[in-house]
C-alpha positions as CSV (number, residue, x, y, z in Angstrom):
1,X,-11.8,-13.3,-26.4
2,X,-12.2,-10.5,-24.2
3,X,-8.8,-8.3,-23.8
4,X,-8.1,-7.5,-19.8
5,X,-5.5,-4.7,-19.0
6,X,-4.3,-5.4,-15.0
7,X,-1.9,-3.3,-13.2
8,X,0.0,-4.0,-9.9
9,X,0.7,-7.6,-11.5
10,X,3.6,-8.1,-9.1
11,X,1.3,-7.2,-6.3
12,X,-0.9,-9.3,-3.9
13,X,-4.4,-9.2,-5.9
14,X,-2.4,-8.6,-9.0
15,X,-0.4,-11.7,-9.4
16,X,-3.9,-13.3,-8.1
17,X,-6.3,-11.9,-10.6
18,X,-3.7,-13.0,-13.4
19,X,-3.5,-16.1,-12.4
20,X,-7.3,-16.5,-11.8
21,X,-8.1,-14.9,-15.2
22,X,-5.4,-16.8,-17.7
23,X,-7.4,-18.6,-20.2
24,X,-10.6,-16.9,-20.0
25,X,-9.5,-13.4,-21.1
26,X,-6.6,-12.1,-23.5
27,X,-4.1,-10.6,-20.5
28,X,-1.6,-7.7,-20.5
29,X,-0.1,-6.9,-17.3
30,X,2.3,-4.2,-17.8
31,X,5.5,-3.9,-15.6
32,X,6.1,-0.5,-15.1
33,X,9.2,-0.3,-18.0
34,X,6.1,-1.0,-19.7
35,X,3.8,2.1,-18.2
36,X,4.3,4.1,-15.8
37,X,0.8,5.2,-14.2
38,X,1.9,8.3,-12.9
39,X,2.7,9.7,-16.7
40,X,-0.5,9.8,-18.8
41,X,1.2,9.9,-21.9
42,X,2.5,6.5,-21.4
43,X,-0.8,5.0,-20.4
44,X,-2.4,6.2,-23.3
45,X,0.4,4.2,-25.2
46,X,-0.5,1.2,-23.8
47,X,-4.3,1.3,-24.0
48,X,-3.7,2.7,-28.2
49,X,-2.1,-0.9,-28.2
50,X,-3.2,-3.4,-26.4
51,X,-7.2,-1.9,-26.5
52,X,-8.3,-3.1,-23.4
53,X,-12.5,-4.4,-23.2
54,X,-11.8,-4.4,-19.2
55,X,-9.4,-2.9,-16.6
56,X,-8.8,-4.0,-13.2
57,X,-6.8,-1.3,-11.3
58,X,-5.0,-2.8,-8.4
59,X,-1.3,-1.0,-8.5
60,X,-0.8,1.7,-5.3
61,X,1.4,1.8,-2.6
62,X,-0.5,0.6,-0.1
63,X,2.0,0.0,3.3
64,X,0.6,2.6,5.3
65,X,4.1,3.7,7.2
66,X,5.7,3.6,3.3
67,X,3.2,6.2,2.2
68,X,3.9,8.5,5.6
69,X,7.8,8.2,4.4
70,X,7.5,8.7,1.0
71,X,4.5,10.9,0.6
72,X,4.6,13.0,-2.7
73,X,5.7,9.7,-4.7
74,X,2.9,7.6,-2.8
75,X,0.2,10.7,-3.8
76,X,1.6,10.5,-8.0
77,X,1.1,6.4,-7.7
78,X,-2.4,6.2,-5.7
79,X,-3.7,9.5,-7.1
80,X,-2.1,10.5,-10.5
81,X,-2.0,6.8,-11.5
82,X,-6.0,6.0,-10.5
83,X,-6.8,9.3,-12.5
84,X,-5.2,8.5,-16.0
85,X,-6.3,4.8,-15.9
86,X,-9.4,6.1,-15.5
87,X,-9.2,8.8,-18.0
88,X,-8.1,6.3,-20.2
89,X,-10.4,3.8,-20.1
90,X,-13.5,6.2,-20.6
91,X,-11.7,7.5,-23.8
92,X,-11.0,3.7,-25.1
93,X,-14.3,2.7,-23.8
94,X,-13.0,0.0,-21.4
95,X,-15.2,-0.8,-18.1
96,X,-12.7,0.0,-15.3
97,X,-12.6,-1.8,-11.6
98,X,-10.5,0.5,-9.5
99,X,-9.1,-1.0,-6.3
100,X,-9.9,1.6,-2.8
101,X,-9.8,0.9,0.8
102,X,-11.8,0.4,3.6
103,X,-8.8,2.9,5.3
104,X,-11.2,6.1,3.8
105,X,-13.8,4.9,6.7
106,X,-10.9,5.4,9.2
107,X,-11.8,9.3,10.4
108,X,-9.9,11.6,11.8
109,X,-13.4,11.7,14.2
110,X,-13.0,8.0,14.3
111,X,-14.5,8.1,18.4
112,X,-17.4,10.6,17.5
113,X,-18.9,9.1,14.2
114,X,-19.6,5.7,15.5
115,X,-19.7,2.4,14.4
116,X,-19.9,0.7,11.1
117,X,-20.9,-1.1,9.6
118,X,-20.2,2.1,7.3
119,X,-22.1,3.1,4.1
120,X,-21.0,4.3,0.4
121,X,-22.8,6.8,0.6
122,X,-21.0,8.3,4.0
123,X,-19.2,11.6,3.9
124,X,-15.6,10.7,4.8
125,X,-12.4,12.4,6.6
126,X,-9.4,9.7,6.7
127,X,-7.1,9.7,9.1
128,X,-3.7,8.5,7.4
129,X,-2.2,9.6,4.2
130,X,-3.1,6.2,2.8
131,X,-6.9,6.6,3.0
132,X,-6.8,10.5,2.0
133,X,-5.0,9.7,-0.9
134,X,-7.5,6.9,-1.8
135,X,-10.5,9.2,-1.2
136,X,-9.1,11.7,-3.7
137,X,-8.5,8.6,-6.0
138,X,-11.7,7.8,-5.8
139,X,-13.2,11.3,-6.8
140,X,-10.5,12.0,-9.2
141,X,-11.3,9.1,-11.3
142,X,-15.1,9.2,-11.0
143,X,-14.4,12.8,-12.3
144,X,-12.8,11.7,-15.3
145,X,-14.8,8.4,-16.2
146,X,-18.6,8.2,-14.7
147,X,-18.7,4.9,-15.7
148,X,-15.7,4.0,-13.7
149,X,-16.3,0.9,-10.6
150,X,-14.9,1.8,-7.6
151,X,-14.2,-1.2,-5.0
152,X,-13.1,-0.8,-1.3
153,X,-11.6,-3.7,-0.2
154,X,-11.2,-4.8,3.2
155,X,-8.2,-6.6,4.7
156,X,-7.4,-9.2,2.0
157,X,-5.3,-13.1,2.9
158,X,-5.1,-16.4,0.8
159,X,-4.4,-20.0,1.9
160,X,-1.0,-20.1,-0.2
161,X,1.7,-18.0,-1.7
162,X,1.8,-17.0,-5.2
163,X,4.8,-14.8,-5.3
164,X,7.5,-16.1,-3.1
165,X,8.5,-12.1,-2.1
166,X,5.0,-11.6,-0.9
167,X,4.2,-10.4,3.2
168,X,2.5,-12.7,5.1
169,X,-1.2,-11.7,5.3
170,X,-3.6,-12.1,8.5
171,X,-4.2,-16.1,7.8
172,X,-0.9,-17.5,6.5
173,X,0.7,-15.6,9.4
174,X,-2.3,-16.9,12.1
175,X,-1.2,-20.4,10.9
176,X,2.7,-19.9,11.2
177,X,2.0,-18.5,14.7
178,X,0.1,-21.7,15.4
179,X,3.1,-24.1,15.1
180,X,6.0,-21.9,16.6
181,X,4.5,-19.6,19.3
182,X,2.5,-20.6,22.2
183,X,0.2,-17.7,22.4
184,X,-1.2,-15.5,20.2
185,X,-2.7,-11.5,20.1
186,X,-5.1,-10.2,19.0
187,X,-6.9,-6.6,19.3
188,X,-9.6,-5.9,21.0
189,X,-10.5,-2.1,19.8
190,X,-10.4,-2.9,16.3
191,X,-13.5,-4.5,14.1
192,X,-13.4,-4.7,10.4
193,X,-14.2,-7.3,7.3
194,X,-10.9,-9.7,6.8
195,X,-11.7,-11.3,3.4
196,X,-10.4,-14.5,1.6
197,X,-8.9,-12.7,-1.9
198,X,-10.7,-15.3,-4.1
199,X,-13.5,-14.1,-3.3
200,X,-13.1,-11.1,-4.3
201,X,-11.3,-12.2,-7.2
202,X,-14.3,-14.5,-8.6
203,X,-16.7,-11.5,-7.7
204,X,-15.0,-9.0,-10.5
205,X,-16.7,-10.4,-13.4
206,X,-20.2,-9.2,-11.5
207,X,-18.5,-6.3,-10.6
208,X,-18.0,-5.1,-14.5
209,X,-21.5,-5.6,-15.0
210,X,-22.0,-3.0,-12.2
211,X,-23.1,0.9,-12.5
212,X,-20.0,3.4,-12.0
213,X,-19.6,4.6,-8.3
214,X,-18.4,3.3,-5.1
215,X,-19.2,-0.1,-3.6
216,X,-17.8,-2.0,-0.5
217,X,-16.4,-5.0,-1.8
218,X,-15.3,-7.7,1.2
219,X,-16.3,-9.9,3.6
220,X,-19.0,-8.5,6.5
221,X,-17.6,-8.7,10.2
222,X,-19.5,-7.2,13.6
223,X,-16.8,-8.4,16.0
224,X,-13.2,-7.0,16.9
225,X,-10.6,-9.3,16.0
226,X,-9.8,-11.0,18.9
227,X,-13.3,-12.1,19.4
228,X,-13.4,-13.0,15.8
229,X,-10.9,-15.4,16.2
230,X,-11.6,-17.0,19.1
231,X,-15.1,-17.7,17.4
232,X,-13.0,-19.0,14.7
233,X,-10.9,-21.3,17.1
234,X,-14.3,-22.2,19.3
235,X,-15.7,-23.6,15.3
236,X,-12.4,-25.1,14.7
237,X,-12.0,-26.8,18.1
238,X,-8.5,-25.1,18.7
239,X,-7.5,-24.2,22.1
240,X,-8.9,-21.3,22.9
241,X,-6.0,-21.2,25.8
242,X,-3.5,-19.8,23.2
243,X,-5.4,-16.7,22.6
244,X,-4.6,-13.4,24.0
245,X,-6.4,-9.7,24.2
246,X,-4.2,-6.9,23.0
247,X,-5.6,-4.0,24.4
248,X,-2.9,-1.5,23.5
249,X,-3.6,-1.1,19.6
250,X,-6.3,1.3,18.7
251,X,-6.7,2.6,22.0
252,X,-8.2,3.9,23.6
253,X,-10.3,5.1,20.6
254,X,-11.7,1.8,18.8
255,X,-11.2,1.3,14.9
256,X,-14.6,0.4,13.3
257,X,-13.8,0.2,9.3
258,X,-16.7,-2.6,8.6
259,X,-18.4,-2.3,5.7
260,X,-22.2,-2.5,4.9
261,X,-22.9,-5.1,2.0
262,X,-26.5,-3.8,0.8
263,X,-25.1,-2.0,-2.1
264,X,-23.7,-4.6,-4.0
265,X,-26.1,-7.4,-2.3
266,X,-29.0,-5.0,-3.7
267,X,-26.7,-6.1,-7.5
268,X,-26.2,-9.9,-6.9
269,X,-22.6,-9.8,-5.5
270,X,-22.3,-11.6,-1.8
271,X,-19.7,-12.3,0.1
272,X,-19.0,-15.0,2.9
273,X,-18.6,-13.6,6.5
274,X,-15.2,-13.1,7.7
275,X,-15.6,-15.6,10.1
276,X,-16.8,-18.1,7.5
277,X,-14.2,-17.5,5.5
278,X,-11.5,-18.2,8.4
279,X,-13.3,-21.2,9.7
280,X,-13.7,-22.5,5.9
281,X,-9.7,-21.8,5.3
282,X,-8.6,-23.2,8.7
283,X,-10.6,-26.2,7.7
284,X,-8.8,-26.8,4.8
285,X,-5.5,-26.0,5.7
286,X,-4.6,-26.6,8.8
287,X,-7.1,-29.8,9.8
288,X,-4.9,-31.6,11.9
289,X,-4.5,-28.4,14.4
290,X,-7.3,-29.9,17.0
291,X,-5.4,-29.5,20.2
């Protein structure tokens, strides 16, 4: 059996890859008593013992106002951390998945680069510490390990709750809304890929099987959110009546962060649309919502 090192266990994807993964692969999730990324010496402890065949990445602050706050300790975790796993796994020769963002499409020229879908391949300038810090991630680790997968995840949300301390994501907080407020908002200047987490989840074993470099990794989406959930509702037959425009956030510049899917299409990876993957979780959660 297969030995799988995952960090961020506690965390959203974490605790979901662990979960997803028990049984098929021998699992060591560190806490960090156990390593702490941001000190290399104590990563290379773990990987002398445990030996890991395969990595997956996923531990960063990634609460965009948290980084602003707390910016030199935010840089050590996203940066400093994604460096020595990396290191580490090219000198231990274990295939790495490192977790990214779509936030490193958000440029500081956000009005004057026009609209995604955006391509790996695109020179980037972030606008928030959060995606800086996961650009220089990205180049840091690729530095130190060629070999290393680099995944930039969209907007991530799950039918259910694993770990009862967990924020509500985009779906499970769509669905509360539905019972307790009568309308809801949604913006109009903002389009990007809103992806159900197991898929990405089943879509890592391809992914080890991948070259090293940078893929987009999440669900494809051409419409802003509002319009992507009253396409949702429309397929759903919800009232469309509860929906609202919010046309304050993002503007009045408009957020594009989508993400092209030829790269890893191109290697046999897919994944659903995001409105597929909303109309298939509102199916089978929330059937009795017709109103």
């Amino acid at each position: 059996m297969k030995r799988l090192l995952v960090t961020g266990a506690s965390g959203f994807l974490g605790s979901r890859v662990i979960r997803f993964y028990d049984g098929k692969y021998e699992i060591f999730a560190p806490s960090h008593a156990q390593m702490d990324i941001t000190d290399i010496g104590s990563v290379k402890a773990v990987f002398e013992n445990f030996r890991p065949d395969l990595v997956v990445h996923g531990a960063a602050i990634s609460d965009l106002d948290q980084c602003e706050k707390e910016r030199e300790r935010s840089w050590k975790i996203n940066v400093d951390g994604s460096r020595n796993i990396a290191a580490m796994a090219f000198q231990f020769h274990a295939k790495c998945l490192l977790c990214s963002s779509d936030q490193v499409y958000f440029g500081k020229d956000r009005l004057k680069e026009g609209a995604g879908p955006h391509n790996e391949d695109e020179v980037t300038d972030p606008f928030n510490l959060y995606g800086q810090g996961k650009k220089k991630a990205e180049e840091a680790s690729l530095l130190e390990n060629p070999d290393c997968v680099i995944l930039r995840l969209s907007w991530m949300y799950d039918r259910e709750t694993v770990n009862g301390q967990e924020h509500g994501d985009f779906f499970r907080t769509l669905i509360s809304d539905l019972e307790t407020a009568d309308k809801l908002s949604f913006p109009v200047y903002d389009v990007r890929g809103i992806t159900d987490v197991n898929e990405v989840i089943r879509n890592m074993e391809k992914a080890w099987g991948l070259p090293g470099g940078i893929y987009n990794f999440g669900s494809p989406n051409d419409r802003n959110t509002y319009e992507t959930v009253v396409r949702m509702f429309q397929a759903l037959n919800w009232d469309v009546g509860r929906l609202s425009k919010n046309e304050q956030a993002f503007a009045p510049d408009l957020r594009d962060i989508s993400m092209g899917q030829k790269k890893v299409n191109d290697n046999g990876i897919f994944f659903s649309t995001t409105l597929e993957g909303l109309v298939r979780n509102g199916t089978n959660v929330y059937k009795s919502l017709a109103r």
